[in-house]
N, C-alpha and C positions, 0 to 999 in steps of 0.2 A: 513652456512655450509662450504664456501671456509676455510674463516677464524678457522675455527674448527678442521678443518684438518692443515693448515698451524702452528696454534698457538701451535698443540699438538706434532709435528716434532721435530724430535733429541732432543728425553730426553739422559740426562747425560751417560756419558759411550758408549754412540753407536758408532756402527763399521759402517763405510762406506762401499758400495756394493764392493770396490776394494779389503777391505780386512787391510786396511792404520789404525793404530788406531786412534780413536779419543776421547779417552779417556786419559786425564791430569794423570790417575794415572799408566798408563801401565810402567814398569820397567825400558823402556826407552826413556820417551815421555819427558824430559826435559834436560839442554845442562849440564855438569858436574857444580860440585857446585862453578866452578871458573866462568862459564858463556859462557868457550870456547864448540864449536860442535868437534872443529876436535877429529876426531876418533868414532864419533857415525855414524852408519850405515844409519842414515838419513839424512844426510850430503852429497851435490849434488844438482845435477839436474837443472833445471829451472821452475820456479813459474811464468805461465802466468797469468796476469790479463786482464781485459776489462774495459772500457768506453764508454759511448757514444760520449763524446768529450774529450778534454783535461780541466784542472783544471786553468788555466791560468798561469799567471806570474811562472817563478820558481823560484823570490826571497822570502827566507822562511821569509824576515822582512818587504815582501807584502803581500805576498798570504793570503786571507783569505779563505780558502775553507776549508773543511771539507774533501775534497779530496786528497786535497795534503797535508792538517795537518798528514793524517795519513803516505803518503807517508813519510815526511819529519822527523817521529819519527825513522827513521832505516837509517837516513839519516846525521842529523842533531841532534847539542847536544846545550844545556845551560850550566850555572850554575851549575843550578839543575834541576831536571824534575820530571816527573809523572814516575812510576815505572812500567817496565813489569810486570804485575802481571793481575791477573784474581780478579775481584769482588772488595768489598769496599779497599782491600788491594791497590790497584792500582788509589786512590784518593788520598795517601797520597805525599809528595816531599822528595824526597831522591836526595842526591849529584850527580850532575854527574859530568861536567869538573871538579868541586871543590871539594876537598877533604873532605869535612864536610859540614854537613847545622849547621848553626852559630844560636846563640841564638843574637837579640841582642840588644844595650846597647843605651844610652843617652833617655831611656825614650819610647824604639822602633823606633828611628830616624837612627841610625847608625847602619849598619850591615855590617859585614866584614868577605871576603872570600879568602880562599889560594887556587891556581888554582895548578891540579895535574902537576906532573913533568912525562917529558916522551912523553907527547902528541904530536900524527901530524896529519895535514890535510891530504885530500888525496892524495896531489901534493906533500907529503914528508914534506914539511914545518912544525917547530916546533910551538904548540899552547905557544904564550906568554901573557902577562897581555896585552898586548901593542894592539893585537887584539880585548881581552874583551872590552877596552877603546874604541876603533874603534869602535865594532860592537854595542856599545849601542849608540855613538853617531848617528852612522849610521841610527839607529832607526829614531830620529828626521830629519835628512838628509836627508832620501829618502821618506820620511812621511806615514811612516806606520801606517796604520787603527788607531793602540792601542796606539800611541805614546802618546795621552794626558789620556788615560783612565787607562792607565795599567801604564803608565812611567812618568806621568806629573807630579807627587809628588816629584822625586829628585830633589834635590835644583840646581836650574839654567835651570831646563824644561821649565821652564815658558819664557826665553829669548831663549832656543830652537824652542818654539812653533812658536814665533814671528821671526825667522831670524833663519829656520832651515839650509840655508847654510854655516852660521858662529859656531855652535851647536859647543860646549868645554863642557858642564854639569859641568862648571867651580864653584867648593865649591858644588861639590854634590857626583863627580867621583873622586879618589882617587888611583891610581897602586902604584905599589913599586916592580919592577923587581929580584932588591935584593932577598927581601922574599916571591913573587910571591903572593902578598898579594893584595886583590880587594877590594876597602870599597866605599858602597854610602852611602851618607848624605838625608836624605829625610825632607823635608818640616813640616811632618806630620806623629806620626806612621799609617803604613798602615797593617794590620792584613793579607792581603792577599798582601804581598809584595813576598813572594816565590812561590804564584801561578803563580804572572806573569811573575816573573822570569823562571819559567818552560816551560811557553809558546812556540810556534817554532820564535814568534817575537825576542823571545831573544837570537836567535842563537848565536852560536860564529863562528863568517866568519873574514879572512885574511882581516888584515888592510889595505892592498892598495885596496881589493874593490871600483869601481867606488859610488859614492855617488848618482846615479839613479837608476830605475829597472832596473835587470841582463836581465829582460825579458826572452825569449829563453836561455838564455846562463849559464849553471849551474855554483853554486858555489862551489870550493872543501869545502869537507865534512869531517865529524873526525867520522861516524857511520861505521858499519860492513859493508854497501855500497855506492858507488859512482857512480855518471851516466856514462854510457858508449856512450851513446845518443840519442836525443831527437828531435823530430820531431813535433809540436803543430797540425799538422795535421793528423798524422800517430799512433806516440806514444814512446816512454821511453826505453829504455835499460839503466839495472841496473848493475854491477857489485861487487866483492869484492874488497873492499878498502886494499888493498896490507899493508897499514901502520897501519890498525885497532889492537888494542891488547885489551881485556877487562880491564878495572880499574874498573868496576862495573858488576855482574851480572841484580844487580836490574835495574841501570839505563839502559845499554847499551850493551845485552848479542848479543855474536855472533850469527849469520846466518846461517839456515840450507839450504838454498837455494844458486847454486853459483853464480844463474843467476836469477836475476827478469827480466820478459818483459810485459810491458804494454801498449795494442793497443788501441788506439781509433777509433770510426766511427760506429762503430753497435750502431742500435738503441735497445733498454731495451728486448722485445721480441726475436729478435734475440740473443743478448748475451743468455738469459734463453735458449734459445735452443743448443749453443753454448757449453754450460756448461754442460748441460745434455748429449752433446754427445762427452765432455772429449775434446773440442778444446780447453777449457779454463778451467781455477779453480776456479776462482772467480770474479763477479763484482763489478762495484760500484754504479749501480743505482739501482733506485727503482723496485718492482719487480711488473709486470703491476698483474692487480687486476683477468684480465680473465685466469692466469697462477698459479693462488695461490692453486687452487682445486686440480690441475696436479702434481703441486710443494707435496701437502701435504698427496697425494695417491700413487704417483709414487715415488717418491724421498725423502721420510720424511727423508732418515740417513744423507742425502745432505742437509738438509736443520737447520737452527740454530736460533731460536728466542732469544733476548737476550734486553735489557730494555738499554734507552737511556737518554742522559740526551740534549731531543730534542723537535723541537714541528715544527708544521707551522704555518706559520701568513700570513695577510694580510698587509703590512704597505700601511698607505693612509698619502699623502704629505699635511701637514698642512698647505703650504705653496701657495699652486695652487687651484682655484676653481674645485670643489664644495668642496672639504674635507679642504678650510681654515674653512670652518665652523663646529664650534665641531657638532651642532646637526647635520649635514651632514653624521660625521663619527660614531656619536651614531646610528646614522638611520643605517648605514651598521652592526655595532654590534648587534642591534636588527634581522637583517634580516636574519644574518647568522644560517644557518641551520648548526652545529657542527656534527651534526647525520649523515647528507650524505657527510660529508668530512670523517669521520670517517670510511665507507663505502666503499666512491674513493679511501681511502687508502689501504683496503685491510678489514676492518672491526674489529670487538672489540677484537680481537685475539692479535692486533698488533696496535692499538690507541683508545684510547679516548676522548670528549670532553674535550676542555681547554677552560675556561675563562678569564685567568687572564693573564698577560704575565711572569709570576712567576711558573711554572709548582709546583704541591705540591710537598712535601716530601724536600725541598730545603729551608730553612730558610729563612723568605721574605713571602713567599706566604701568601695567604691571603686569610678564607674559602669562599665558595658561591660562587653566580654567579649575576652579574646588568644585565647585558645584554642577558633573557632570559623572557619569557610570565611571566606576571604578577610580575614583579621584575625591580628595580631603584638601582645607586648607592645610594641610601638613605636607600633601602630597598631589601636586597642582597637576592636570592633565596638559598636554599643548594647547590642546583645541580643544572644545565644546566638542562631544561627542552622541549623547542622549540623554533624554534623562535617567530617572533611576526610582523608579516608584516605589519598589521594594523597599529601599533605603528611607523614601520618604513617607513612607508607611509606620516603618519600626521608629521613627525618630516621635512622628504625630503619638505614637503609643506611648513612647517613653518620655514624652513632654507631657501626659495627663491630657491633652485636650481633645482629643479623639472625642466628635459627636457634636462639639460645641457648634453654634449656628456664626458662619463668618456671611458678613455683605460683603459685595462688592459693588465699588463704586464708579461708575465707565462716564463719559462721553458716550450723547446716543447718536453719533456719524456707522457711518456703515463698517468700516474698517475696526473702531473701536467697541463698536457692538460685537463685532466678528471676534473680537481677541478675548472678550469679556464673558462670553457666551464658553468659547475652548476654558478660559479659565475657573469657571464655578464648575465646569465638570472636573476638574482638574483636583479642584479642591474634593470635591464630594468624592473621588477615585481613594483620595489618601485619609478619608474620615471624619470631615467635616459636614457638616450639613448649609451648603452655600448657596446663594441666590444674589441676583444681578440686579443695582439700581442703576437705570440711566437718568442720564442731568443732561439738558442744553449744554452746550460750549461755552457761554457765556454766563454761565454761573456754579459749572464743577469745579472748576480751580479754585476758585475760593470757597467752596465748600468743604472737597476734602480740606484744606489748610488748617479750616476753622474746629478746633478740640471738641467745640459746642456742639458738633452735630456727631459726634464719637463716628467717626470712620473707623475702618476696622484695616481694611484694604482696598485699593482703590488701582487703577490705572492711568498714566498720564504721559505725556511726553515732553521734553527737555532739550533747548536748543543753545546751545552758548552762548555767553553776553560776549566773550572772546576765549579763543582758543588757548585755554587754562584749566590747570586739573582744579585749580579750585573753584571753578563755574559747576563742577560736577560735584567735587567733597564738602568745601565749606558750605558752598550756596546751600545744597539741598541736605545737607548732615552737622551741616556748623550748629553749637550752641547757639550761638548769638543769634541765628535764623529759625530760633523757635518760641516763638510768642501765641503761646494760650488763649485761647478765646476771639481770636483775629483771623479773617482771613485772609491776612499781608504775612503766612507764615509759610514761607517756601519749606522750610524743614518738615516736610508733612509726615514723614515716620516718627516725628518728635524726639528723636535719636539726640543723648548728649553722651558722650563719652569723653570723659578729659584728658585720658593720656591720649587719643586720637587727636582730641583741640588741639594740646599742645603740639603737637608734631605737625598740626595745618597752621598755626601761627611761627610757627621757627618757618615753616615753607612762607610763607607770606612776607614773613620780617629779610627772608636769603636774597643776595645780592647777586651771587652764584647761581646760573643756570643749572647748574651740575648736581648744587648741594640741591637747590628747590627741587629739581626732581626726585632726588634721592628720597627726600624731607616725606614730599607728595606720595612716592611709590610705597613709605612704613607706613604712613595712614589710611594710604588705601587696604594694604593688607591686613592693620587691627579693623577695617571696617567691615571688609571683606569674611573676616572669621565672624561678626560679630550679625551682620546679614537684616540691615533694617529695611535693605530694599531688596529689588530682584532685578536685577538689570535686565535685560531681554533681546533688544535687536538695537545695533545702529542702523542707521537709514541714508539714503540717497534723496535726492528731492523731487519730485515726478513734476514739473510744472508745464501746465495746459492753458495756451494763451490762442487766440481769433486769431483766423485769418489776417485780420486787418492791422496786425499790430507789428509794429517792426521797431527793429534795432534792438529786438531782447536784450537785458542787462541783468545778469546777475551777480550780487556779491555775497560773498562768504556770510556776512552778519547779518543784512538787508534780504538777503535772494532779491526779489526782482524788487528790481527800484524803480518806484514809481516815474522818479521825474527824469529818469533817462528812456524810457520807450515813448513811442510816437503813435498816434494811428490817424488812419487815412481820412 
């Protein structure tokens, strides 16, 4: 019933209680067709936000959050990028720093881009090739997460990877000042080489940048805004970037806000309360499960469901007893009950059972379900049916580990306590002796990552860089996204299997939609037998913004984008 009400909140065109429209088609809900605001009556004010903490690092060629990704889109530019735009329109890559997205040649190895003229950072400084060259080196130099997943195809990564202090992408990178012209050489054609060029890893930040994390310390910026300042305790001031001018509506339209502020320290309940009484406009955590009823009776015009390309998992470290043993981690597969995670999350309004680590509708994925009553990877079910504790009882016996003591490592938000709490009993049910650590937000993600602190099992969620099976397999299962001792290592089960690599680098190298799937959907299945994670639910997006806030905008990669809503 919560879910019923939450799931059926702000259909299309609805007016918020303020009065603010929030309807995309009202006469003057978008910025003029050059991209600029000035002169729209919406134009102004300042856009609170909330957190419960902060998002971490504020280098955009660290950060991997989902929090500051979005932050970093009204921020931070590429190449090219994902488009403000609402719905499938807004998966596509359109130009941004560069004047055109390039078709390109030797076979799909070489692509070559003219960077626009006119540009500056926030500091005034003008954007040149000489920066581009910098900031993809920089990539490999400060070792960000994606450096070997997203960038280790350009010819000469492979000696960045191994000696990323010396990194030249020497025979890969290519400027030419003269005609402001950017060409990489790739090892390999890569069919998603401009997804990850759109990325926020591939920002474009001033050459003299230090070659470690900025940490605290922002970088100037070439978007509609820049920080004003920052506090990892407190929270964000955002500003207008003085030197911004549009060159793109699609990629990088101006701001209707002059002022973003973004506080941290409320925990998820409070901010929902927060929100409903006009302190705030919008947050960014989950929205606790006992407030969904209230959300979907009282404030349905305030409230925004909208489909994600997301899930939660469980990663278990391959690498540490009891889950080196696959049947160890099959036995948790079997045991997971999908149904009452589905539930802690808010219910079928807003997730459903996942089995595979492939959410559907994504090329790659794979039908059925192994890990469900009465079903094997040999012998797949249709659907997720229940678990099967039985099963995952005899498997914990017959892997030896029955008794061993497992952590668990959660997010302490309300929701994720809620799943973590189901889960240690879950374990302790099939013979473990388990107990729950929570972490801040802003510092569990890189905690499980990092090998140094032996995680054992942990909970986390995963949102796509773009809609690709290998945002789901390589990112979070690739070899190359497993670095020891760091916590820039997405591969947090530390899963390497090489005939699985291979079969995601032939998908990565296909030109062929058809074959990459195919490619995608054997690696899921050797991963799938092999069980380093636990996939659990996809999810919908439950977003809870003020009365006062109009023109909602959400995109697929972004969700709500900052510098297209307005408030009064």
């Amino acid at each position: 019933m919560l879910l019923a009400a939450a799931g059926g909140a702000a259909p299309a065109g609805a007016q918020d209680r303020g009065g603010a429209a929030a309807d995309a088609r009202h006469t003057d809900s978008g910025p003029a067709d050059n991209g600029q605001t000035l002169g729209s009556p919406h134009r102004g004010g300042t856009l609170r936000l909330t957190a419960s903490s902060s998002g971490g690092t504020l280098d955009p060629q660290l950060n991997y959050t989902s929090q500051y990704a979005q932050l970093f889109a009204v921020l931070y530019d590429g190449l090219v990028t994902f488009p403000k735009a609402e719905g499938p329109d807004g998966n596509a890559v359109v130009a941004d720093l560069a004047e055109a997205v390039p078709q390109p040649v030797d076979g799909g190895r070489t692509w070559r881009f003219v960077l626009r003229q006119g540009l500056r950072f926030s500091d005034g400084r003008a954007v040149t090739v000489a920066d581009v060259a910098a900031s993809m080196r920089r990539i490999f130099r400060v070792g960000s997460p994606t450096a070997g997943s997203f960038y280790g195809n350009i010819v000469g990564a492979d000696t960045c990877l191994r000696d990323p202090a010396h990194c030249t992408l020497r025979g890969g990178l290519e400027v030419d000042p003269a005609t402001r012209a950017v060409v990489f050489h790739l090892r390999d054609p890569d069919a998603e080489f401009l997804q990850k060029l759109a990325f926020p890893h591939a920002s474009i930040l001033p050459a003299d940048l230090p070659d470690h994390d900025l940490g605290n310390v922002p970088a100037p910026t070439t978007g509609p805004y820049r920080f004003a300042s920052y506090d990892p305790d407190r929270g964000a001031k955002l500003e207008r970037n003085p030197y911004f001018r549009v060159w793109s509506a699609d990629a990088q339209p101006d701001g209707y806000a002059d002022h973003i502020t973004y506080d941290f320290g409320l925990p998820d309940e409070a901010e929902v309360t927060a929100i409903e009484n006009g302190q705030y406009d919008w947050m960014f955590d989950n929205k606790p499960l006992d407030r969904l009823g209230e959300l979907g009776s009282r404030y349905a015009a305030q409230v925004h469901v909208r489909p994600l390309f997301g899930m939660y998992y469980a990663p278990m470290n391959v690498n540490l007893p009891p889950f080196d043993n696959r049947l160890a981690r099959q036995a948790v597969n079997y045991a997971m009950d999908r149904r009452a995670m589905v539930i802690l999350y808010g219910g079928t309004g807003v997730a459903a059972p996942l089995c595979t680590m492939v959410p559907n509708g994504i090329p790659g994925a794979i039908d059925g379900c192994s890990y469900t009553r009465g079903a094997d990877p040999d012998h797949r079910a249709a659907t997720w049916q229940a678990p099967d504790l039985d099963r995952a009882r005899a498997l914990v016996a017959q892997s030896g580990t029955r008794g061993q003591h497992v952590t668990l490592v959660v997010q302490n938000t309300a929701v994720d306590m809620s799943m973590g709490v189901y889960l240690r009993n879950m374990l302790q049910a099939i013979g473990y002796d388990a107990s729950v650590k929570p972490l801040a937000h802003s510092v569990q993600l890189g905690y499980i990552q990092n090998t140094a602190n032996k995680v054992q099992i942990s909970i986390s969620d995963w949102f796509a860089d773009y809609p690709s099976a290998s945002n789901f397999l390589d990112d979070l299962l690739g070899c190359e996204n497993f670095h020891p001792g760091s916590d820039n290592s997405i591969n947090i089960a530390g899963y390497c299997d090489r005939a699985a690599q291979a079969l995601m680098d032939r998908a990565k190298a296909a030109t062929d939609p058809a074959q990459a799937a195919d490619l995608w959907a054997q690696a899921n299945r050797a991963i799938d037998r092999d069980s380093p994670d636990v996939p659990m639910i996809r999810m919908n997006y439950i977003d809870l913004v003020s009365r006062r806030l109009g023109h909602y905008f959400y995109t697929n990669l972004y969700h709500l984008c900052f510098s297209r809503v307005w408030v009064q």
